[in-house]
C-alpha positions in Angstrom: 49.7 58.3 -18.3 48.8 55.8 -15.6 44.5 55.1 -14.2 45.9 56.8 -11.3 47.1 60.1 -12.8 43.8 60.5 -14.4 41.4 59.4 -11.6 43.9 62.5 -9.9 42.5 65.4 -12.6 39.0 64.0 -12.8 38.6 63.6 -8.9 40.6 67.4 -8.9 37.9 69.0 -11.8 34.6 67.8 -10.7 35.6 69.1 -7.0 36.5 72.6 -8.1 33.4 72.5 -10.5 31.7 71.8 -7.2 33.1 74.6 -4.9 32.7 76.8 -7.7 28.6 76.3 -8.4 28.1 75.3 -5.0 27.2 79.0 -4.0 26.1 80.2 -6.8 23.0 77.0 -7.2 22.8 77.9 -2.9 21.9 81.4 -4.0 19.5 80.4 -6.7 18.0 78.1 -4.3 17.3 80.4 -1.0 16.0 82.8 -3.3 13.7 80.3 -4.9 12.2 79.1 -1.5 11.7 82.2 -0.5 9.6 83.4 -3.6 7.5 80.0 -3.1 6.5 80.7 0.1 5.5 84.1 -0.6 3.5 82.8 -4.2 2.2 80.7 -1.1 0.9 82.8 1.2 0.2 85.6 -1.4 -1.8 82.8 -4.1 -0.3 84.7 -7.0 1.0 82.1 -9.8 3.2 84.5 -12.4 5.8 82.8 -13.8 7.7 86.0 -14.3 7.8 86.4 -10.5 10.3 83.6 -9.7 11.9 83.8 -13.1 13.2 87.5 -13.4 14.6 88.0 -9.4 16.1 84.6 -9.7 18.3 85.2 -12.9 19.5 88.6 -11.4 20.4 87.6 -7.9 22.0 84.7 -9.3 23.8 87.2 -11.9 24.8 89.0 -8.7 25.7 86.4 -7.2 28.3 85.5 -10.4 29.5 88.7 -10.4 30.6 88.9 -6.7 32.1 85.3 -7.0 34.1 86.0 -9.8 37.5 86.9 -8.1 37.2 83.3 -6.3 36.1 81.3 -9.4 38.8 82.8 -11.1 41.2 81.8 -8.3 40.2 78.1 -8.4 39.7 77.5 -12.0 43.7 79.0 -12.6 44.8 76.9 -10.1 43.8 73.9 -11.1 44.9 75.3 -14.7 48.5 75.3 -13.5 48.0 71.9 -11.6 47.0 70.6 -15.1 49.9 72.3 -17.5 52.5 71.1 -14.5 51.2 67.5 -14.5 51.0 67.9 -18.1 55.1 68.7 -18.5 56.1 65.6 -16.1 54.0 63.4 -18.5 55.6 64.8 -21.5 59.5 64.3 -20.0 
C-alpha cells in the first residue's frame, strides 16, 4: 500500500462525506436564517422555535436525500473492496 493509494481513498471519502452533508447542513442553514430573521422582527426569544422546525426539515430533508446518499456511499464502497482486491494480489 503506497502514500499515494491512501491519499486516493482519503481525498475520495472526505469528498463524498462532503456532497453527502452538503445539502443536508444547506437545508439546516436556510431554514435557520430564516427563523432568525423572523425571532428578529417578531422579538420572540424561544429556544424551542428554532430548535423543533430545524430538526424536522432537516429530518425531511434526510429522508428525501436518501436514494442519493445511498448511491454515493455504495459507490465509493465498491471503489474501496476493488482497490482493496488489487492490494491483496
Amino acid at each position: 500500500m503506497t502514500v499515494e493509494l491512501v491519499t486516493e481513498i482519503l481525498t475520495d471519502a472526505f469528498y463524498t462525506v462532503l456532497i453527502i452533508l452538503l445539502p443536508i447542513l444547506g437545508v439546516s442553514l436556510i431554514v435557520g436564517i430564516i427563523l432568525s430573521i423572523f425571532q428578529a422582527a417578531t422579538s420572540i426569544q424561544e429556544m424551542t422555535l428554532t430548535f423543533v422546525p430545524k430538526i424536522i426539515i432537516t429530518g425531511i430533508a434526510i429522508i428525501l436525500m436518501l436514494p442519493f446518499m445511498i448511491e454515493k456511499i455504495i459507490g465509493i464502497t465498491h471503489k474501496i473492496f476493488n482497490l482493496i482486491e488489487q492490494v491483496a494480489k
